[in-house]
C-alpha positions as CSV (number, residue, x, y, z in Angstrom):
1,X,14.6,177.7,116.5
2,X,17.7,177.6,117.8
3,X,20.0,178.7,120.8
4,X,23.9,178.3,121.8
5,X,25.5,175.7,123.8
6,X,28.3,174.5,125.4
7,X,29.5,170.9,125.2
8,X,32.2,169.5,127.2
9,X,34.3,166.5,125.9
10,X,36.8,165.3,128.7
11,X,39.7,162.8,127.5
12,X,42.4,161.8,129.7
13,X,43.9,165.3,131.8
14,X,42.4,167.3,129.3
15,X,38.9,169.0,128.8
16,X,37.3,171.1,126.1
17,X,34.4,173.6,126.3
18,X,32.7,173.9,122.4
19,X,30.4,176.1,121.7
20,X,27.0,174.6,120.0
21,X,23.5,175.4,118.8
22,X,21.3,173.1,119.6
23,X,17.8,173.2,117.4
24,X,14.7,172.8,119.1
25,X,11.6,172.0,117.1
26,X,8.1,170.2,117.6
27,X,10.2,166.6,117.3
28,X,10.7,164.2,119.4
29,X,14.4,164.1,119.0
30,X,14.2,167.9,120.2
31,X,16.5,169.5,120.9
32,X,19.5,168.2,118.4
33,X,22.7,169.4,116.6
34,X,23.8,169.7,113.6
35,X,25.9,167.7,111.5
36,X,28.6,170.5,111.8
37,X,28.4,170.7,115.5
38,X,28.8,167.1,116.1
39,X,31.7,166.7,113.7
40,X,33.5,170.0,115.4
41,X,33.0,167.3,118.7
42,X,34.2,164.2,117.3
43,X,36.9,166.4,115.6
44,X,38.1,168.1,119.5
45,X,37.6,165.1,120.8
46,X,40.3,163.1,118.6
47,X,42.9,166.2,118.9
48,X,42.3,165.7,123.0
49,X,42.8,161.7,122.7
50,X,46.3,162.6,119.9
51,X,47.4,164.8,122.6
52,X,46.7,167.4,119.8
53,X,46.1,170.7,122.0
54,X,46.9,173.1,119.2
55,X,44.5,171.5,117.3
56,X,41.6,171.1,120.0
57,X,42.4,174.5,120.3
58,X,40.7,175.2,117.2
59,X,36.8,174.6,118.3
60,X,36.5,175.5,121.8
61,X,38.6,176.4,125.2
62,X,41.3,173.9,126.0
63,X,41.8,172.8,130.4
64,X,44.3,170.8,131.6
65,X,42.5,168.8,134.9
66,X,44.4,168.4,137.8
67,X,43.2,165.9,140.5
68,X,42.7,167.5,144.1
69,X,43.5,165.3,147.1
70,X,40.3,164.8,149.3
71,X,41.2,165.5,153.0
């Protein structure tokens, strides 16, 4: 069985949302993802570190994070 995701991999000022299915079975590594999933991670998560936006782009939503002053 499976269901959708979302991972978030922050690096530096920048944050993207992937979408995911994680499988769930009667394991006890339940639930996990696939070998695609976690190489669309490690693949966003190297555009993010290049500064690579366009290419981060390509597996999930893209933020820019902006610090907020605490008052």
């Amino acid at each position: 069985m499976t269901r959708v995701s979302k991972e978030f991999i922050h690096e530096g000022r920048y944050c993207a949302e992937i979408q995911v299915e994680l499988i769930e079975d009667d394991t006890a590594w339940s639930p996990y993802l696939s070998p695609v999933d976690v190489h669309k991670l490690e693949a966003a998560r190297a555009a993010l570190r290049r500064g690579d936006l366009a290419e981060a782009a390509k597996y999930g939503r893209v933020f820019e994070l902006t610090p907020v002053a605490a008052e």
